[in-house]
C-alpha positions in Angstrom: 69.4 -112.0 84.5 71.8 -109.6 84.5 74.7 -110.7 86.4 76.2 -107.6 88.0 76.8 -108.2 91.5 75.3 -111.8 91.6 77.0 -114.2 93.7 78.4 -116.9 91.8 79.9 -120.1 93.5 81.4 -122.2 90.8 82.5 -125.8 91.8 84.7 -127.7 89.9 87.6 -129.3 89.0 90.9 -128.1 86.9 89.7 -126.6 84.0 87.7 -124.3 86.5 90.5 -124.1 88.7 91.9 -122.5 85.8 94.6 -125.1 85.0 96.2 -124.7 81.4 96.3 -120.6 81.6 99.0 -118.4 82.5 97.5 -117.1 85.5 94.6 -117.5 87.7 93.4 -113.8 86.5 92.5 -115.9 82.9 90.1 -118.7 84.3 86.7 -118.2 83.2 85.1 -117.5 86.2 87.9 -114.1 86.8 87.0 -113.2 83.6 83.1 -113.5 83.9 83.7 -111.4 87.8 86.1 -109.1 85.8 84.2 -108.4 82.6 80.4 -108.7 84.1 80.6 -107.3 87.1 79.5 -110.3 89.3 81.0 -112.0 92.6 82.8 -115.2 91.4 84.0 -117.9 94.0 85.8 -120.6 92.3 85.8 -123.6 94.5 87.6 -125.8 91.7 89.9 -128.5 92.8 92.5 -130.1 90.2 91.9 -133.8 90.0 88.7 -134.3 91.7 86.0 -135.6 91.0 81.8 -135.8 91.2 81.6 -139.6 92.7 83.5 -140.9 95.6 86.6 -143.5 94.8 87.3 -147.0 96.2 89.6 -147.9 97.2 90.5 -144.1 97.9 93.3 -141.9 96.3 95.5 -139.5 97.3 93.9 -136.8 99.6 94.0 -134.0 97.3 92.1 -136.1 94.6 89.5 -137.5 96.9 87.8 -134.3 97.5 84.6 -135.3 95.8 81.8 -132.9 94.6 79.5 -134.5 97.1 81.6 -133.9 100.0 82.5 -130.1 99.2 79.1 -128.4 99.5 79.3 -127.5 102.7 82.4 -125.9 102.3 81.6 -123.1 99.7 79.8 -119.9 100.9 76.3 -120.6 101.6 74.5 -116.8 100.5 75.5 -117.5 96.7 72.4 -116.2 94.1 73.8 -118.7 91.6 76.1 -122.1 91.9 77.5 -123.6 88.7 78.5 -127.1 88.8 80.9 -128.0 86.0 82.4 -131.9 86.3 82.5 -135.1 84.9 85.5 -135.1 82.7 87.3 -136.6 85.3 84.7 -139.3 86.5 85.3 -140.9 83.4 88.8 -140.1 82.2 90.3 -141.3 85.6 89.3 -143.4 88.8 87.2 -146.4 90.1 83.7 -145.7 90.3 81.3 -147.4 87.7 79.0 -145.1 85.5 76.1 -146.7 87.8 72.4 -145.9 86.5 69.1 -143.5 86.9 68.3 -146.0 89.9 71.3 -145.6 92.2 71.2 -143.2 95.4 74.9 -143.9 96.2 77.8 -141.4 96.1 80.1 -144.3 95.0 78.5 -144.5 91.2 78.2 -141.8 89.1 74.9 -141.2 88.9 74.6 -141.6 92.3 76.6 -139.1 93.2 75.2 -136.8 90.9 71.8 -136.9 92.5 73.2 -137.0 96.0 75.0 -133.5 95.1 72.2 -132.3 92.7 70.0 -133.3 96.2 72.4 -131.4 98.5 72.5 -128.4 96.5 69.0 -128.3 96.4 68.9 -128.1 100.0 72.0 -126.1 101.2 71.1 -123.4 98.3 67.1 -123.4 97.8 66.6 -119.5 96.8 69.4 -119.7 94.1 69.5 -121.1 90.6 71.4 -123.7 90.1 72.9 -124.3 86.7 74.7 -127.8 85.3 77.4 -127.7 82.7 78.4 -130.7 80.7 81.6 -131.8 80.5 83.9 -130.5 76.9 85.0 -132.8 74.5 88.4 -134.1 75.0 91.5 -135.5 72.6 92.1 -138.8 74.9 90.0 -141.7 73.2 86.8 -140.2 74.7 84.6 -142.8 73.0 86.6 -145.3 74.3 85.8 -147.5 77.6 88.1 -148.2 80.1 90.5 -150.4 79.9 90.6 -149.9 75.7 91.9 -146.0 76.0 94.3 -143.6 77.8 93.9 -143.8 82.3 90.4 -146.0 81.5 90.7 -148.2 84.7 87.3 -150.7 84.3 84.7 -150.7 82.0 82.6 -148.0 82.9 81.3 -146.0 80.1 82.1 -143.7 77.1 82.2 -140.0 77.4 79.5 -139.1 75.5 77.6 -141.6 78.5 78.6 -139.5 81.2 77.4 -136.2 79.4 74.1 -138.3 79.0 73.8 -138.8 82.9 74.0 -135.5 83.6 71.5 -134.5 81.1 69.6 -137.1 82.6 70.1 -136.5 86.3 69.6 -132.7 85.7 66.7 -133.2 83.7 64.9 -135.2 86.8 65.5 -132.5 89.2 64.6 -130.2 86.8 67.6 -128.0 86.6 68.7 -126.2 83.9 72.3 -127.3 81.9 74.3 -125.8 80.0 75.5 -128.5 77.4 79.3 -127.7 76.4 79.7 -131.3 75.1 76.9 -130.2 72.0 77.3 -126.6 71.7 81.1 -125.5 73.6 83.0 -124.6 70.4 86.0 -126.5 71.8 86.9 -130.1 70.2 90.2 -130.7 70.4 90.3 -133.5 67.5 89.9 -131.1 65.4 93.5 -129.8 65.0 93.0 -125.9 64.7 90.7 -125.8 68.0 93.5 -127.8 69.9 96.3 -125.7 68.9 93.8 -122.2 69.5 92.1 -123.1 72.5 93.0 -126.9 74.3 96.6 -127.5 73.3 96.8 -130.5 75.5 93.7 -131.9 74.4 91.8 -131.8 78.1 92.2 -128.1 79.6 91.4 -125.2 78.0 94.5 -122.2 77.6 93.8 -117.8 78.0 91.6 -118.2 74.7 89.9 -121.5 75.4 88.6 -119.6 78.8 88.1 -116.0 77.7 85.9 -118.1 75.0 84.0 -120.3 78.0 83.4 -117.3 80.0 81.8 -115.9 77.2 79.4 -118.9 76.3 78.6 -119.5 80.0 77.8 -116.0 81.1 75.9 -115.5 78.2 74.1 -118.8 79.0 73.4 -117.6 82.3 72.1 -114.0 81.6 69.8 -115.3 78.7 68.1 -118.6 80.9 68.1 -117.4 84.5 
């Protein structure tokens, strides 16, 4: 698909936001409108997350994926969903399972959004990104590593629901965990690219924007 043009409606959370670069001219998705010629609307929120929390956070952090839908622009040709990190880095919902059909467990809320996407946006292509690696115990559970809360599953888990989720609704995903370039254990790739260990910096994006609108161009 050549992406001149297209509408793209990202949804996210900081790194799409574009926390960790000097501008919001350097996120991926104003590099991929800049440099491809599409429509991007970044609808990324710093702190939130895919599931709902309880008992609730501050405002500004409860803003879950679920709940947003409605609120980007409904005539998009392509909407990018790119989450997770947080689900499992910070908050109070429990991983869940393949079973659950409520917002307040992970994969709950993944097929509640995966469901209301489906609906809101059923002419355009829908495309799943996996959240990157990150430098905070991320095979840890919590409780054991940095802002883990309650048992609730490692990383690498969480990557594997959305594979899973995805997979059931049969929509494609883009898996940055296997194939992103960016682990920030590795010392060289953290001080290039992720120099706080979570959210990418200017190269870290120019290098996502890359991958993803490549990855969008070649599959859709």
């Amino acid at each position: 698909m050549v992406l001149k043009n297209k509408k793209i409606n990202f949804i996210g959370d900081s790194i799409t936001e574009g926390c960790g670069t000097s501008g919001p001219d350097k996120n991926f998705c104003s590099i991929i409108e800049r440099e491809y010629g599409a429509v991007c609307r970044n609808y990324g929120i710093s702190g939130t997350r895919i599931s709902k929390q309880s008992p609730p956070y501050e405002e500004e952090n409860e803003r879950d994926f679920c709940s947003r839908v409605n609120d980007m622009d409904p005539d998009a040709d392509i909407v990018v969903v790119f989450g997770g990190t947080n689900d499992f880095g910070h908050g109070s919902a429990l991983i869940g399972n393949m079973s659950d059909r409520t917002p307040y467990t992970f994969y709950g809320a993944l097929h509640t959004l995966y469901r209301s996407l489906i609906e809101r946006y059923s002419e355009a292509d829908i495309v799943i990104l996996t959240p990157l690696h990150r430098g905070d115990c991320e095979d840890c559970r919590r409780g054991q590593g940095i802002n883990k809360i309650t048992d609730t599953g490692t990383l690498k888990e969480y990557v594997e629901a959305i594979r899973q989720t995805a997979e059931y609704y049969s929509l494609p995903v883009f898996d940055l965990y296997a194939a992103g370039g960016l682990q920030p254990n590795v010392p060289i790739i953290r001080e290039r690219y992720m120099p706080d260990s979570v959210h990418p910096n200017d190269a870290g994006h120019a290098l996502l924007a890359k991958k993803i609108a490549t990855y969008l161009e070649n599959t859709l």
